[in-house]
Legacy VTK file of the C-alpha trace (Angstrom):
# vtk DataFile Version 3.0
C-alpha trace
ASCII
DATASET POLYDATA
POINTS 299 float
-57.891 -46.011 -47.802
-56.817 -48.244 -44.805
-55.843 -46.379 -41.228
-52.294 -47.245 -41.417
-51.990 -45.426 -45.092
-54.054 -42.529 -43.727
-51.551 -41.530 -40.749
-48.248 -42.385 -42.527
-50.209 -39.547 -45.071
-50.868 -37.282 -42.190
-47.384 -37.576 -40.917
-45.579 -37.291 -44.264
-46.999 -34.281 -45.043
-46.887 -32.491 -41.880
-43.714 -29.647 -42.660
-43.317 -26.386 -40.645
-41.419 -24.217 -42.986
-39.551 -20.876 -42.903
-41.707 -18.976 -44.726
-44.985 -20.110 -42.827
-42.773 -19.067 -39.299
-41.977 -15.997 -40.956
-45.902 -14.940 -41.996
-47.020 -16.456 -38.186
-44.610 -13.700 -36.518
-46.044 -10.936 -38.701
-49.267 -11.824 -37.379
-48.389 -12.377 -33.663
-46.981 -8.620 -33.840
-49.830 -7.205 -35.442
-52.496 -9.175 -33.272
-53.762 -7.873 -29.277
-54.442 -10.908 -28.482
-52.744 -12.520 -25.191
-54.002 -16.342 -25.327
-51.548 -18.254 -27.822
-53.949 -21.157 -28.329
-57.077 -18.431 -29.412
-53.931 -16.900 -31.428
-53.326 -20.348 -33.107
-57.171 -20.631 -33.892
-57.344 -17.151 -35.563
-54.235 -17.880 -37.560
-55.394 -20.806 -39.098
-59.366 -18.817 -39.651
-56.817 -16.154 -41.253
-55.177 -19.062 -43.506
-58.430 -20.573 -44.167
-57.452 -23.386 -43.033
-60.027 -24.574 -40.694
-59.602 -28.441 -41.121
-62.135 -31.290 -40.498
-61.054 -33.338 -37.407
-62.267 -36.442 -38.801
-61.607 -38.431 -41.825
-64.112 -40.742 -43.796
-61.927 -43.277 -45.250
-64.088 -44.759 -47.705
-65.051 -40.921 -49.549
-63.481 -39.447 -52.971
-62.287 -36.477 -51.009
-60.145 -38.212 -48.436
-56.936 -37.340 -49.660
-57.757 -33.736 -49.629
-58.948 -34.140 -46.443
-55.940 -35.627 -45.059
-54.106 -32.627 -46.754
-55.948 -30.236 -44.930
-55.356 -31.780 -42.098
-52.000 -31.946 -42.252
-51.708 -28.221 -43.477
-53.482 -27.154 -40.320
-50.851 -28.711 -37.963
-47.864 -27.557 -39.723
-49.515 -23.809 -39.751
-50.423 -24.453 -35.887
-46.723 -25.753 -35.378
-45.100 -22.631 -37.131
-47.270 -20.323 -34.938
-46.559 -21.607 -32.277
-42.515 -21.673 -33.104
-42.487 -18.229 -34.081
-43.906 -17.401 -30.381
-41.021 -18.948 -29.223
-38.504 -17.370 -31.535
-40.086 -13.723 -31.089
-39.838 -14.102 -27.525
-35.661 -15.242 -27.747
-35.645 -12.043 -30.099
-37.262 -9.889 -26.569
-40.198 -9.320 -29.236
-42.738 -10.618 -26.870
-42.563 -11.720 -23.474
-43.540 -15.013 -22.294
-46.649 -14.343 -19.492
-47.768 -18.249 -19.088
-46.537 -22.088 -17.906
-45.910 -23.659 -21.367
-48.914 -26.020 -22.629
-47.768 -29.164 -25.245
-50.489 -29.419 -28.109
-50.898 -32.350 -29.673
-51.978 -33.117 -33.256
-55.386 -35.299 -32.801
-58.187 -36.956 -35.993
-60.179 -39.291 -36.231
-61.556 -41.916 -38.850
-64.405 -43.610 -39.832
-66.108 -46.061 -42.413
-70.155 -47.225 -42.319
-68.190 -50.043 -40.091
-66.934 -47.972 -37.065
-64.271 -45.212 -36.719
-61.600 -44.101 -33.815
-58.858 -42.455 -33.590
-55.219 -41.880 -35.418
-51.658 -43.139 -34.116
-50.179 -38.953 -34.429
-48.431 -38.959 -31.205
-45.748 -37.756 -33.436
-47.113 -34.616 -33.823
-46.594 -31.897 -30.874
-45.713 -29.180 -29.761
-44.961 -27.147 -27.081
-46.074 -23.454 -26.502
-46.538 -20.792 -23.832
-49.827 -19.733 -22.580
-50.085 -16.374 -23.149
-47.834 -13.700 -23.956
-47.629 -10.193 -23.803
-46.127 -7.170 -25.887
-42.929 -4.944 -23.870
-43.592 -1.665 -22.961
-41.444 -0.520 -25.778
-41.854 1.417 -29.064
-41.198 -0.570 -32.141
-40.360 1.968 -34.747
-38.930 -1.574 -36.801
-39.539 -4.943 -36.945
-36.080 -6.324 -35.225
-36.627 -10.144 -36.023
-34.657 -10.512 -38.881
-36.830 -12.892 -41.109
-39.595 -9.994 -40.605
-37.121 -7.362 -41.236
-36.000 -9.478 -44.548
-39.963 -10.291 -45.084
-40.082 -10.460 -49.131
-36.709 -11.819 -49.854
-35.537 -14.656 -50.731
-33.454 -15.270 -47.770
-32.862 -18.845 -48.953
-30.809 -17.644 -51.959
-28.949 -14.750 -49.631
-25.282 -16.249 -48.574
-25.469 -17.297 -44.963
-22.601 -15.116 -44.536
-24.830 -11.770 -45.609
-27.520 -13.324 -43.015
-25.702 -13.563 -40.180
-24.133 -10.179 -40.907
-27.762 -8.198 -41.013
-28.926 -10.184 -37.962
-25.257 -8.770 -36.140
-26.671 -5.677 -37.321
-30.088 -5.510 -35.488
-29.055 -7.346 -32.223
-26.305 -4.199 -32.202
-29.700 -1.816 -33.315
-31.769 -3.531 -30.338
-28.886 -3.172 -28.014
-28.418 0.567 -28.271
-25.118 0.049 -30.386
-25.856 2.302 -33.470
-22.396 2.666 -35.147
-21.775 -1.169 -34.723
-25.020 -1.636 -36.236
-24.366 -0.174 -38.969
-20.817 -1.172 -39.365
-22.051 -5.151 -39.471
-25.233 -3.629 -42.225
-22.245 -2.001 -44.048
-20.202 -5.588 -44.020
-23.445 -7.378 -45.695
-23.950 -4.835 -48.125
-20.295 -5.182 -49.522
-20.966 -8.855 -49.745
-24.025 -8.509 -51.571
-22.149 -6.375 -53.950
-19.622 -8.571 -54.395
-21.749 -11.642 -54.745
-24.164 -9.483 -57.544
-20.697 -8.381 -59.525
-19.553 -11.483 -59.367
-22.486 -12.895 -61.002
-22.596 -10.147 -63.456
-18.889 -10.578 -64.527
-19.737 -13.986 -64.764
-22.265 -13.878 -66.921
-20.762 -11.353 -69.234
-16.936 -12.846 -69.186
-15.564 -9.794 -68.573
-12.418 -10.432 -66.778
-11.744 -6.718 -65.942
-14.809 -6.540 -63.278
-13.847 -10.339 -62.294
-10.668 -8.808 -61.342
-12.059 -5.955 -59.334
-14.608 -8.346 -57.424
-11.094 -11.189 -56.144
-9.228 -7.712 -55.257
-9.009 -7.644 -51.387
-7.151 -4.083 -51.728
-10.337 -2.915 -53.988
-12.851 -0.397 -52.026
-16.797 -1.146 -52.262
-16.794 2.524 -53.932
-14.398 1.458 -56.746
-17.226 -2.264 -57.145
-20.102 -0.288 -56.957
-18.576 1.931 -59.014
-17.608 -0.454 -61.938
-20.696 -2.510 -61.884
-23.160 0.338 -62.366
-20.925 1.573 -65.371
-21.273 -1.996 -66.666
-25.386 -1.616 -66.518
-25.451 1.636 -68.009
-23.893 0.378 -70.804
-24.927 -1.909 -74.211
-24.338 -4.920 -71.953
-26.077 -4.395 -68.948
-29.396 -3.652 -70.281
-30.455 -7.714 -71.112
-29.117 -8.512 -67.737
-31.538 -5.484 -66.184
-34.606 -6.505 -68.184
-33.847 -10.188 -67.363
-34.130 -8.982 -63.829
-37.619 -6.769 -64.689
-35.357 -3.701 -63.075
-34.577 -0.458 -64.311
-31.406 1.590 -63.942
-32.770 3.974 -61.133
-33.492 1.093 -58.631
-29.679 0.521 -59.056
-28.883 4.182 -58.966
-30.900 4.390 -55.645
-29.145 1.017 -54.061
-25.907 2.973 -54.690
-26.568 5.955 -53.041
-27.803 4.082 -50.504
-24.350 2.271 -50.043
-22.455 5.448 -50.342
-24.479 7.238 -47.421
-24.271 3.906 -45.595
-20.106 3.572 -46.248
-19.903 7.256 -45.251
-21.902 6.574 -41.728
-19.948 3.565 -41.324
-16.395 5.452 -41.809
-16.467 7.349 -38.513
-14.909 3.885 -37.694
-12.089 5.577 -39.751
-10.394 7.866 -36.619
-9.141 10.182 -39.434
-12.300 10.509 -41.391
-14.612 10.875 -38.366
-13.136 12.295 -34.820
-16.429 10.944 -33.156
-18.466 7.459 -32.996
-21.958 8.686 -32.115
-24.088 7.451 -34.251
-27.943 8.540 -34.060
-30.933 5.843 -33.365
-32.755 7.715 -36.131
-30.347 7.450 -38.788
-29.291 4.032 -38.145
-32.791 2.960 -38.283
-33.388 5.089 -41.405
-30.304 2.864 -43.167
-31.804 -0.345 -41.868
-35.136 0.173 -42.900
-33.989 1.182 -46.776
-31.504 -2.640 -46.542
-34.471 -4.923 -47.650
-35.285 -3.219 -50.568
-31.631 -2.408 -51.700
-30.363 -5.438 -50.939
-33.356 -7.503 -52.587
-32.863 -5.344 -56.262
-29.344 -6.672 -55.681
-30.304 -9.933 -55.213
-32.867 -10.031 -57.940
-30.314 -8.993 -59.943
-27.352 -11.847 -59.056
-30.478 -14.572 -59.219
-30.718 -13.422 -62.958
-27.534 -13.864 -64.301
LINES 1 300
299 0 1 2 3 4 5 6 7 8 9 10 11 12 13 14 15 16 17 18 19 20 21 22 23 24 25 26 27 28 29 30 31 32 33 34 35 36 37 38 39 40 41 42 43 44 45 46 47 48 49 50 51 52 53 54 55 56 57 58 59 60 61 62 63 64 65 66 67 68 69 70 71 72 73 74 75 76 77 78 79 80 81 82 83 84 85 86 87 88 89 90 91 92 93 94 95 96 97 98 99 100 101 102 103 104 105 106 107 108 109 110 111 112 113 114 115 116 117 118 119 120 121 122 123 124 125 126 127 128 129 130 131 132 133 134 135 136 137 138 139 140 141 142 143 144 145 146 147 148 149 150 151 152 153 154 155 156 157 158 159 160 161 162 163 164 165 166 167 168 169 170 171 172 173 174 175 176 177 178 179 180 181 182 183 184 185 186 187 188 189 190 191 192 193 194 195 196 197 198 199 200 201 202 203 204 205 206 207 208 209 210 211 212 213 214 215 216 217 218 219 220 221 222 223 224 225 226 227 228 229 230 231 232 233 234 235 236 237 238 239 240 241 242 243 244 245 246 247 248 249 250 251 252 253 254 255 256 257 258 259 260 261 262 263 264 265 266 267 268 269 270 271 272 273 274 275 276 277 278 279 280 281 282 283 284 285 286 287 288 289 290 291 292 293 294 295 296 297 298
């Protein structure tokens, strides 16, 4: 393999993704340790990805060794990204001057060696960091809070509606927080019915789902009576779910619409809301909302 080919290779496959930001902040959280770049280092030893710094062009193995390589920076990259996106989240605070890594490797052949044009490849990161004197009874970030969905396949509307949700949590603002929860529930409802009425052509639940005037009680309603019946069973074993998981997501909805009614001046003459129940409802959305998800992903 020539140089050139070797860092076009290096740069090509050099991707920091979602999910490998997502798995970084998990570990940052769970780690004590202050120095980001001894952070980095045990991230990648926990990835087993511990890559060779220098590549023999002329060996069998080089393109795994270029792969390896270029797996280690993108892992280093999304570490060092999710420091920075914990610390906009007030997850960690930021103790040190920012340092700028840069990707380096080397080659060599039996005729020399030196090193690779990856100037490309950098990043910027703070020193060292430190955890706030808080109590974390949840994660707060929301791709940790939504760790083990699919957020890719959620609507960027139901998203944005959960992350509402804990900035109003973090803030102190409990019945807003679950107000926002309540609004990306009903969506995920919707967008599950939908599917399901979709699937099965029945025009009667179709209707239900377009009706503006139609409460999330009268949708939950009709598409659990749909699933309990001949019909919804292929659509449930298509989805490797059973009828209490659905069961549960609804009475997790109703307790949720019922918290979020004290909106509702005639329902509720108060809008406390309690830190404990709030966080109680937001700790129960990832698995109700991903057996709703499942679900719409199967029809």
């Amino acid at each position: 393999m020539h140089i050139e080919e070797a860092t076009e290779n290096i740069l090509a496959a050099v991707r920091v993704t979602r999910e490998d930001i997502t798995r970084a902040k998990a570990f940052i959280l769970q780690s004590t340790e202050s120095d980001v770049a001894a952070l980095a280092d045990q991230w990648l030893q926990a990835q087993n990805y511990t890559a060779p710094k220098d590549i023999y062009l002329e060996s069998v193995d080089v393109v795994e060794t270029i792969d390896l390589i270029a797996r280690s920076f993108s892992l280093r990259m999304a570490l060092y990204q999710a420091v920075w996106e914990l610390s906009n989240a007030g997850e960690v605070l930021v103790a040190g001057s920012p340092s700028l890594w840069k990707g380096s490797a080397t080659w060599s052949t039996p005729r020399g060696g030196g090193g690779l044009g990856l100037d490309q490849i950098n990043c910027s990161y703070p020193a060292k960091i430190l955890k706030p004197p808080l109590t974390n009874e949840i994660a707060l970030d929301l791709d940790i809070f939504l760790q083990g969905l699919d957020c890719a396949s959620l609507h960027d509307g139901i998203l944005e509606a959960v992350e509402q949700s804990l900035r109003c949590f973090r803030r102190g603002l409990y019945l807003p927080a679950i107000a926002m929860l309540t609004a990306g529930v009903e969506a995920t409802w919707h967008e599950c019915g939908t599917a399901i009425a979709t699937k099965l052509a029945n025009q009667t639940l179709q209707t239900t789902m377009i009706d503006q005037y139609a409460s999330l009680s009268k949708k939950v309603a009709e598409i659990r009576k749909i699933l309990q019946g001949p019909a919804g069973k292929p659509l449930l074993k298509a989805a490797s779910l059973r009828m209490p998981r659905i069961t549960d997501a609804e009475m997790w909805t109703t307790t949720l619409r019922d918290r979020r009614n004290a909106l509702h001046w005639t329902k509720a003459k108060s809008f406390v809301a309690q830190h404990s129940d709030t966080a109680a409802l937001l700790l129960g959305a990832p698995i109700h909302l991903g057996t709703l998800e499942v679900l719409r992903k199967s029809c």
